[in-house]
C-alpha positions in Angstrom: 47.0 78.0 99.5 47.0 80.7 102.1 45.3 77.7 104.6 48.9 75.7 103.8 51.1 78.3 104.9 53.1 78.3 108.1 52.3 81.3 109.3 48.6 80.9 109.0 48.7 77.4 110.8 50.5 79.1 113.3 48.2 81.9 113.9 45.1 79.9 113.4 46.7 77.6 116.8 47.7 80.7 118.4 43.7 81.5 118.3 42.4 78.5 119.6 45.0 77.9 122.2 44.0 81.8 123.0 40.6 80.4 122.9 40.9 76.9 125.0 42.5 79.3 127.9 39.6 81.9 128.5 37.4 79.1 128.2 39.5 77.8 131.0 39.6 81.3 132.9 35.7 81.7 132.9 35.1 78.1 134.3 37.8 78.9 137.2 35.9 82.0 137.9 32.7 80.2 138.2 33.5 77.6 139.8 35.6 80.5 142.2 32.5 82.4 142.8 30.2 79.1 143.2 32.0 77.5 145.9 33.5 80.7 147.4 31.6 83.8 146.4 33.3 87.3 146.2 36.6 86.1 148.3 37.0 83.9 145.9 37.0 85.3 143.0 39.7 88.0 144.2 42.0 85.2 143.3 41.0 84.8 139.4 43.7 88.2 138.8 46.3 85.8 140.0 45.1 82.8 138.3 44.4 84.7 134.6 48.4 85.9 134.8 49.0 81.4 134.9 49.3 80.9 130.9 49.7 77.6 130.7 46.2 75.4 130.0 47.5 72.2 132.2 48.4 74.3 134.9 45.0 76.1 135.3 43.5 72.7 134.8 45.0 71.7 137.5 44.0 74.6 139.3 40.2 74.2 138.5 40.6 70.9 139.7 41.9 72.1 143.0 38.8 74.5 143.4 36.2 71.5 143.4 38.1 69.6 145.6 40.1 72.0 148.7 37.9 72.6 151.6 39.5 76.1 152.0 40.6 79.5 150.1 43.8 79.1 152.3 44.4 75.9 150.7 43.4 76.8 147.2 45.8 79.9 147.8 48.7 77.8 148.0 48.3 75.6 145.6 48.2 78.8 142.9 51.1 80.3 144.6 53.0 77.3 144.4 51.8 76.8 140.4 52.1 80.6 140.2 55.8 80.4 141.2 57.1 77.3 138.9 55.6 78.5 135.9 58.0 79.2 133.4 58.6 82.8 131.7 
């Protein structure tokens, strides 16, 4: 009964949304530290404040594919600044 309820379908997606993010987050900061060591990974305070999986998808994305942190700093402060509240 309990597993029918709204409020525990609600929760249970809150936890794996919760979940499917910091999965996210420690990927980014791998691939962060990989491809740009300990500058890099300065940014992941930044990035882990970005909420929104498809966003930080995107941003993973970027880290495999910019040739710079300039670049990759850009491209979160751009994301950074359109997220929604």
């Amino acid at each position: 009964m309990l597993e029918k309820s709204f409020f525990y379908q609600e929760i249970l997606h809150k936890g794996r949304e919760e979940g499917r993010l910091q999965e996210r987050l420690s990927a980014i900061e791998l691939s962060l530290d990989v491809k740009f060591g300990r500058e890099g990974l300065e940014l992941i305070s930044e990035i882990s404040q970005i909420s929104d999986l498809e966003r930080l998808k995107i941003i993973h994305k970027d880290i495999l594919t910019v040739h710079s942190l300039d670049q990759l700093r850009e491209i979160i402060q751009n994301i950074h600044i359109s997220e929604p509240n």
